[in-house]
C-alpha positions in Angstrom: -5.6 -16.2 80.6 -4.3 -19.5 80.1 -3.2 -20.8 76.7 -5.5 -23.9 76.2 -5.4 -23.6 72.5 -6.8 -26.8 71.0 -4.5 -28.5 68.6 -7.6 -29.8 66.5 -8.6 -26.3 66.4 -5.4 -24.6 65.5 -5.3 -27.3 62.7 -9.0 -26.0 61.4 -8.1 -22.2 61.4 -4.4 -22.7 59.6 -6.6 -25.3 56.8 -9.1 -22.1 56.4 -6.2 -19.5 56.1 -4.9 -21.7 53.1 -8.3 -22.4 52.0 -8.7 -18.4 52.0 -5.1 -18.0 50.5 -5.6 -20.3 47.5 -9.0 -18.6 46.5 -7.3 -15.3 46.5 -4.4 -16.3 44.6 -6.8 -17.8 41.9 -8.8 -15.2 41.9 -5.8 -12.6 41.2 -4.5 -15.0 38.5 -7.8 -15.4 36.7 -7.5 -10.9 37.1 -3.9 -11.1 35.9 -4.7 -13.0 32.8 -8.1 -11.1 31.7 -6.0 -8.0 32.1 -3.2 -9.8 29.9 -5.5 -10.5 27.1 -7.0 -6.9 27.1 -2.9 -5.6 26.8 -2.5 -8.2 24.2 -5.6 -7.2 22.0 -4.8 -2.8 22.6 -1.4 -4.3 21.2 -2.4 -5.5 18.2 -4.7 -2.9 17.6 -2.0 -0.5 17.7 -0.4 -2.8 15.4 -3.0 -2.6 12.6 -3.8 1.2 13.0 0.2 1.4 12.2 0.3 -0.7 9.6 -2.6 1.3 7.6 -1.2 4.2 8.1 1.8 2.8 6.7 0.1 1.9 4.0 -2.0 5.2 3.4 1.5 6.9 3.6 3.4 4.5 1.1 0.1 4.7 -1.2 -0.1 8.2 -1.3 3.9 9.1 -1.7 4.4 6.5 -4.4 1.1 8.7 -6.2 -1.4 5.5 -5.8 -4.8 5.5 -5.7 -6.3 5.5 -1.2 -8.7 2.3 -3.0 -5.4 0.7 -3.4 -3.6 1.2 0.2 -5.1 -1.6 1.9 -3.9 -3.8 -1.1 -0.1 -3.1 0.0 1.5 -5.7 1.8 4.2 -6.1 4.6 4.3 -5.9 8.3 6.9 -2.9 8.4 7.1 0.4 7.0 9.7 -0.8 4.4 8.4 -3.8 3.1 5.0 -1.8 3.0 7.1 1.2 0.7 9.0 -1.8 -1.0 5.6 -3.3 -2.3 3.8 0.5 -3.2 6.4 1.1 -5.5 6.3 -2.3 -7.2 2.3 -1.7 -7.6 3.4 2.0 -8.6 4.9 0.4 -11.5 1.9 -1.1 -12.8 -0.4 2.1 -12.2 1.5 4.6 -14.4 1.0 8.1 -12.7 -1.7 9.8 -14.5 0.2 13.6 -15.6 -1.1 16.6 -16.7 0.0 19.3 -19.2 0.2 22.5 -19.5 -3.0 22.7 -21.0 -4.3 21.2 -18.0 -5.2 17.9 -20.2 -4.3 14.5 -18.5 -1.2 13.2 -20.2 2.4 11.5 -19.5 3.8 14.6 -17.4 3.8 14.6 -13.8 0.1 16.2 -11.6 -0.4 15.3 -8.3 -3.2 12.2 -7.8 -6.2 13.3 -5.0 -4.1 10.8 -2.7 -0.5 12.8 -3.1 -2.8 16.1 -2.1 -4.1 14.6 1.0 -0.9 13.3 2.2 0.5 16.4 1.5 -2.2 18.4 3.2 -2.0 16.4 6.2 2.0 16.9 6.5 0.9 20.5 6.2 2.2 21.5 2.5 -0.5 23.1 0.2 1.0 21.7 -2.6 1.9 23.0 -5.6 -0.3 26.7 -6.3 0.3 26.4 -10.2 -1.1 23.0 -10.4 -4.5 23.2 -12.1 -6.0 19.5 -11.4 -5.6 21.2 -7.6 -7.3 25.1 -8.2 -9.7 23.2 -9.8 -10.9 20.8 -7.0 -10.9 23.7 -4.5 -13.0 25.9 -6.4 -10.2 28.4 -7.4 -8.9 30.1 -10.7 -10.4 30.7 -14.3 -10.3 27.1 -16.4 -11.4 26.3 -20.0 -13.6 22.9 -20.3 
């Protein structure tokens, strides 16, 4: 076997190896960057389910209304608890009696009950607005 490689032809195979190289490496970056794009939009959803539940949480322990949750503002947990309680302050807390009459004292809203619920506390058994909306008790209307 002798070794009468043609120069012109060496030339031809190492221009197709780079040909084939190049195509490979664009094809891997164009791969690279549709995979970067799908981490970068999974990011920021992850991003906008935290910062509603954020808000859901700040809404319901500062005794807002859920309507008004997506109405808080921020792009951290305290700036989101920082702004419920300044909206708090303009939506007085609703309170009940003991006659189970809606006054100035202190009942739970339907959004304090859920958040509590989902942490796992039943909340208070005495409260009436509560037995009520579960069906329990004997009430006067």
């Amino acid at each position: 076997m002798s070794d009468n490689i043609n120069p012109q032809e060496n030339l031809t195979h190492e221009a197709e190896a780079e040909s084939f190289t190049d195509e490979l490496i664009g094809l891997y970056q164009q791969e690279i960057e549709a995979l970067n794009q799908r981490v970068s939009a999974a990011e920021q959803a992850v991003h906008q389910a935290q910062l509603e539940r954020w808000r859901v949480e700040a809404a319901a322990r500062e005794g807002l209304p859920p309507e008004l949750a997506d109405r808080l503002q921020g792009e951290d947990a305290g700036s989101i608890v920082t702004d419920a309680k300044r909206l708090a302050k303009l939506f007085p807390v609703r309170k009940q009696t003991r006659t189970g009459h809606a006054s100035q004292s202190i009942a739970p809203t339907r959004a304090r009950q859920i958040f509590d619920r989902i942490e796992g506390r039943q909340g208070n058994p005495f409260d009436i607005l509560l037995q009520k909306s579960h069906g329990g008790g004997a009430f006067e209307e």
